[in-house]
TORLUMNU-147474 format. One record per residue (C-alpha): x, y, z. Coordinates in steps of 0.2 Angstrom, whole numbers, plus 2048, in hexadecimal, padded with zeros to 3 digits. Layout:
<rs>
+-----+-----+-----+
:   x :   y :   z :
+-----+-----+-----+
:   X :   Y :   Z :
...
+-----+-----+-----+
</rs>
This chain:
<rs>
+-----+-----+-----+
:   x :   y :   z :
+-----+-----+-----+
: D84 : 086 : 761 :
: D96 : 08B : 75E :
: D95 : 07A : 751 :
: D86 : 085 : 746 :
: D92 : 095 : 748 :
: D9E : 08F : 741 :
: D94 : 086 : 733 :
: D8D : 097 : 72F :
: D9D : 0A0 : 730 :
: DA6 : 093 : 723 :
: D97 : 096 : 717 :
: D9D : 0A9 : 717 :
: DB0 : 0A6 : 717 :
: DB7 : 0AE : 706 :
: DA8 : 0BA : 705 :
: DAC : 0CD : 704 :
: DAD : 0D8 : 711 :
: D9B : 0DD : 70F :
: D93 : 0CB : 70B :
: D9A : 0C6 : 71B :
: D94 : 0D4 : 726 :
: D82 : 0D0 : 71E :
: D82 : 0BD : 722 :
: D88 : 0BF : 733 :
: D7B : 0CC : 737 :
: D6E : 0C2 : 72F :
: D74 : 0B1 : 735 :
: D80 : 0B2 : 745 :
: D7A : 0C1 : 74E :
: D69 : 0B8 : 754 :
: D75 : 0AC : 759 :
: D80 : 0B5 : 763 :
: D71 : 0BE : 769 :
: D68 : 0B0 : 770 :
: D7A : 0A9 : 779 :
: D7B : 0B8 : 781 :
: D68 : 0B7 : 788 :
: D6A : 0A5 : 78B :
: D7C : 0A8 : 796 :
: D77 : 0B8 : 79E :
: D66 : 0AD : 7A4 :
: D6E : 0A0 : 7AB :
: D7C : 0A7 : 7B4 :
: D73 : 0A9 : 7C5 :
: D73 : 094 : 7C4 :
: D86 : 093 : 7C8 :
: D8F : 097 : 7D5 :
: D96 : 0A9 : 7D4 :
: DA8 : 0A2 : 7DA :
: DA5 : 092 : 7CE :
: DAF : 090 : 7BC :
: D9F : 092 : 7B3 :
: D99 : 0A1 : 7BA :
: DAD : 0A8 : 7B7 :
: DAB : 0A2 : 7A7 :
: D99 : 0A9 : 7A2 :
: D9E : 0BB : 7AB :
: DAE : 0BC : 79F :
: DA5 : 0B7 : 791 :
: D97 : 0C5 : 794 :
: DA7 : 0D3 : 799 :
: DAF : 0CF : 78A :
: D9D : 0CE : 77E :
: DA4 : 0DD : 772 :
: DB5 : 0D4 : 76F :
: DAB : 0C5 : 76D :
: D9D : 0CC : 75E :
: DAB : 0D6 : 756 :
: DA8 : 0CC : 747 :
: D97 : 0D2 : 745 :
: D9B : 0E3 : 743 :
: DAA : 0E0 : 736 :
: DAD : 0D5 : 728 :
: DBE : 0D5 : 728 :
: DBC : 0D0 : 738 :
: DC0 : 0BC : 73C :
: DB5 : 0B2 : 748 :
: DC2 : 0AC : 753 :
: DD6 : 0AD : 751 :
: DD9 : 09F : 74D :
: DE2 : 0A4 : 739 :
: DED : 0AF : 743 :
: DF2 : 0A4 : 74F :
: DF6 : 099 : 743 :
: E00 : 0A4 : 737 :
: E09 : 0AA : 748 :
: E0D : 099 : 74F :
: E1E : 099 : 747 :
: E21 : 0A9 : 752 :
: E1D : 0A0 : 760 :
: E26 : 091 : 75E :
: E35 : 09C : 75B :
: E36 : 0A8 : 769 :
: E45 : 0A1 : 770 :
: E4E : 0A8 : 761 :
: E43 : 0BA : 764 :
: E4B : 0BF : 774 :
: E55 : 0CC : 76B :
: E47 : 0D5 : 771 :
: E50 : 0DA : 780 :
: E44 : 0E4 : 788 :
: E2F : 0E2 : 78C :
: E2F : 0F2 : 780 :
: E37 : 0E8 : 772 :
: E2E : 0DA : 772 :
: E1E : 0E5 : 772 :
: E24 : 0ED : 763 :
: E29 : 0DC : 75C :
: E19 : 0D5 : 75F :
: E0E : 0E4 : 756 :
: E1C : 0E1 : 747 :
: E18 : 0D1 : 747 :
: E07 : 0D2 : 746 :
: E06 : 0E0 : 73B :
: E11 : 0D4 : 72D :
: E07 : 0C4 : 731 :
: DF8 : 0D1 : 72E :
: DFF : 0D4 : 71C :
: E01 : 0C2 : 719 :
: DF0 : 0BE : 71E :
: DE9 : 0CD : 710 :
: DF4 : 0C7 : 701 :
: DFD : 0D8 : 703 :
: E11 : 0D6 : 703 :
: E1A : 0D8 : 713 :
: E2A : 0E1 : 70F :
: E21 : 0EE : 701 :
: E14 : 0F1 : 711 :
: E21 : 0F2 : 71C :
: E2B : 100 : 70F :
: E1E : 109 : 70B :
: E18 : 10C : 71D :
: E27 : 111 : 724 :
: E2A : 11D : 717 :
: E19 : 125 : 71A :
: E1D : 127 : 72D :
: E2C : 12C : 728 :
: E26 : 13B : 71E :
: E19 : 142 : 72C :
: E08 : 137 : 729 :
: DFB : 13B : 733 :
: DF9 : 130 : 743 :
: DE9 : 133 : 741 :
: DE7 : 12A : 733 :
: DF1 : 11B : 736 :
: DE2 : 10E : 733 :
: DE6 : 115 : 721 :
: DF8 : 10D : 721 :
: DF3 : 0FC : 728 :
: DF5 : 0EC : 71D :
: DE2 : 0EB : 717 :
: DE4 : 0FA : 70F :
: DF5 : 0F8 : 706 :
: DF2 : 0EF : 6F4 :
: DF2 : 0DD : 6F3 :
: E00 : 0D2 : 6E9 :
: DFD : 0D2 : 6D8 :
: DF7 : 0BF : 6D1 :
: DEE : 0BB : 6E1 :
: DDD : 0B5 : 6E3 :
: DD2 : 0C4 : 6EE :
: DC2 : 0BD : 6F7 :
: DB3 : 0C2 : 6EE :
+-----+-----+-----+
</rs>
């Protein structure tokens, strides 16, 4: 099943937003749907201290992280692009332990994400990362912080959007 989800997403990949949202709702969530039915049916067949069971329950207790995708097309299948894009991070955490305290790699690790996020949309990092701060800086609403965020912020001039 997961070979036909992926088949289906790579027919969508570089769609709009919008495209994508359709073609999953049309084509994946029947899918999803029926490996929901299909794992909450046969749970009761495993032990309920067994791997399979453990793995079946988690899969089930996590089903709205898991069908995120089908409710945004922005929204990836799996995370796979951003663990790649921050693999170099994680190779080179040794040279991160500036971070000095659990806060401060917290922080470094929404910062990180947040310019890995900019990468990933075409938008430029350090023009982002300006312009944010200067909001903030001049009283933005914190309720309107999904405003600020990278997808929002236009892309680099001369590069290819998906259509």
């Amino acid at each position: 099943m997961t070979d036909t989800i992926y088949k289906i997403e790579a027919t969508l990949r570089g769609k709009s937003p919008e495209r994508r949202f359709e073609g999953r709702q049309l084509m994946l969530k029947p899918l999803f749907d029926d490996l929901r039915d299909y794992l909450s049916k046969n749970l009761g067949r495993f032990s309920t201290k067994g791997k399979m069971a453990e793995a079946i329950n988690y899969t089930l207790n996590h089903w709205q992280q898991l069908t995120y995708c089908l409710l945004d097309g922005r929204v990836e299948l799996d995370t796979n692009t951003v663990e790649r894009s921050i693999r170099p991070i994680a190779l080179s955490r040794r040279n991160s332990l500036f971070a000095g305290s659990d806060a401060g790699a917290d922080n470094w690790s929404v910062i990180a994400s947040l310019l890995e996020t900019c990468k990933l949309s075409d938008v430029d990092p350090l023009a982002w990362l300006t312009t944010t701060l200067q909001k903030l800086a001049a009283g933005h609403s914190n309720k309107d912080l999904d405003s600020l965020m990278p997808w929002h912020f236009p892309k680099i001039a001369g590069r290819n959007a998906p259509s």
